[in-house]
N, C-alpha and C positions, 0 to 999 in steps of 0.2 A: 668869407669862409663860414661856413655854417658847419657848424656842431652838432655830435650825439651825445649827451651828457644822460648816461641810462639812470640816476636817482632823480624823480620826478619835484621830491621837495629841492634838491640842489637849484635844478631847471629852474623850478618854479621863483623860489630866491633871487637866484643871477637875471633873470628877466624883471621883478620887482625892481631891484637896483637899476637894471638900464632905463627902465620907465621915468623911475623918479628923479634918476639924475637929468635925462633930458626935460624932465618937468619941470626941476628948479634952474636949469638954463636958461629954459626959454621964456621963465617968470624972474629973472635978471638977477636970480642968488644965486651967484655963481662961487663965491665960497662956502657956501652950502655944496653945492655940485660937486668941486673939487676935493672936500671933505668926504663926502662919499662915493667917490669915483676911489681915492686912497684905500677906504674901506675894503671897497669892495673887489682891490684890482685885480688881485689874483686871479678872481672868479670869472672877469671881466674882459680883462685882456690876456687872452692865452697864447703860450706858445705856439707856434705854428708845428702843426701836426699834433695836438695834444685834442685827446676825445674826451679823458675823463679826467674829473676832479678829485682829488682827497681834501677829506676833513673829518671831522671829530663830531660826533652827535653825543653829548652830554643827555640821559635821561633820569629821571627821576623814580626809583621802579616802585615807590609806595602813590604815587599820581593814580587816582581813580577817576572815572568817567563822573563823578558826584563833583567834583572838587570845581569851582571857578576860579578866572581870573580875574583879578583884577585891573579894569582896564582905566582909571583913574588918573 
């Protein structure tokens, strides 16, 4: 079944999670996989007949374009 999922970062997210989890399958962590398979199932295994997702976007509205992250 393929999906229209219209928020591009949703899309973009649930497709990272499928990538990865088939990456750490097929490199033999498989409870790594299973872990984020949980994570992410909602998003992952859908209802049949469901197009679109709900969730929650938390922002931060003092976050300036100046600000980094720390990726540490």
């Amino acid at each position: 079944m393929e999906t229209q999922i219209e928020s591009e970062p949703v899309a973009l997210i649930r497709e990272w999670a499928i990538n990865k989890i088939e990456l750490l399958h097929d490199a033999d962590r498989h409870k790594n996989a299973q872990a984020l398979l949980a994570e992410f199932d909602e998003w992952i295994n859908l209802p049949e007949g469901v197009e679109e997702l709900e969730y929650l976007c938390l922002e931060d509205e003092d976050w300036t374009d100046e600000q980094e992250i720390d990726v540490r």
